[in-house]
C-alpha positions in Angstrom: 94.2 115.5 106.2 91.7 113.9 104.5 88.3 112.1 105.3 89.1 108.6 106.1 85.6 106.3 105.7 85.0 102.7 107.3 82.1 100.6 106.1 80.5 98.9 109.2 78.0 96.9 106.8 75.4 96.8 104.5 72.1 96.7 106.2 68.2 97.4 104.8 65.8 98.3 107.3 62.1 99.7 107.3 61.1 103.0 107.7 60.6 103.3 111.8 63.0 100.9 112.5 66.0 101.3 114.8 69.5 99.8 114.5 72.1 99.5 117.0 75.6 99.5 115.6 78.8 99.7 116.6 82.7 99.5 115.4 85.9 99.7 117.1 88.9 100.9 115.7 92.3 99.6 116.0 94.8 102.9 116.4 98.0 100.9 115.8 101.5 102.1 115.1 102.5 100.8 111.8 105.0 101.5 109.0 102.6 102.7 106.7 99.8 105.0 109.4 100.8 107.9 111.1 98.9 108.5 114.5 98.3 112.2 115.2 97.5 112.7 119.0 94.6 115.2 119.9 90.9 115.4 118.7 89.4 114.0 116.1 85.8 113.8 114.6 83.7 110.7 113.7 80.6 111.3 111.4 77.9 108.9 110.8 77.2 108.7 106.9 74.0 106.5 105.9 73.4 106.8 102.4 76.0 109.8 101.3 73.7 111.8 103.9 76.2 112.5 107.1 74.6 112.8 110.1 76.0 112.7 114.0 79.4 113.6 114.5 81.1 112.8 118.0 84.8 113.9 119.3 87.6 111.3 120.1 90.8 112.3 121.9 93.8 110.1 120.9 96.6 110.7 123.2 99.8 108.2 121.7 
């Protein structure tokens, strides 16, 4: 498998400043995706620089 990335937006803020984001995904069955059940691994990249990662579970 490869990485897979999703642009959320493109956003310029000050140094000190916070952001709240978020993005849902659509896991749809479709002719041209495969769904793989079990768990998977988001990671946060601002700037090329990956940060937090969290751990999804897709059951299908």
């Amino acid at each position: 498998m490869h990485p897979q990335s999703v642009q959320v937006e493109n956003i310029a803020i000050r140094p000190k400043d916070t952001l709240d984001l978020s993005k849902k995904l659509a896991f749809v069955r479709t002719t041209t995706r495969s769904l793989y059940p079990g768990k998977h691994k988001v990671q946060l990249q601002i700037n090329g620089v990956k940060g937090a990662i969290a751990e999804v579970v897709l059951s299908v």
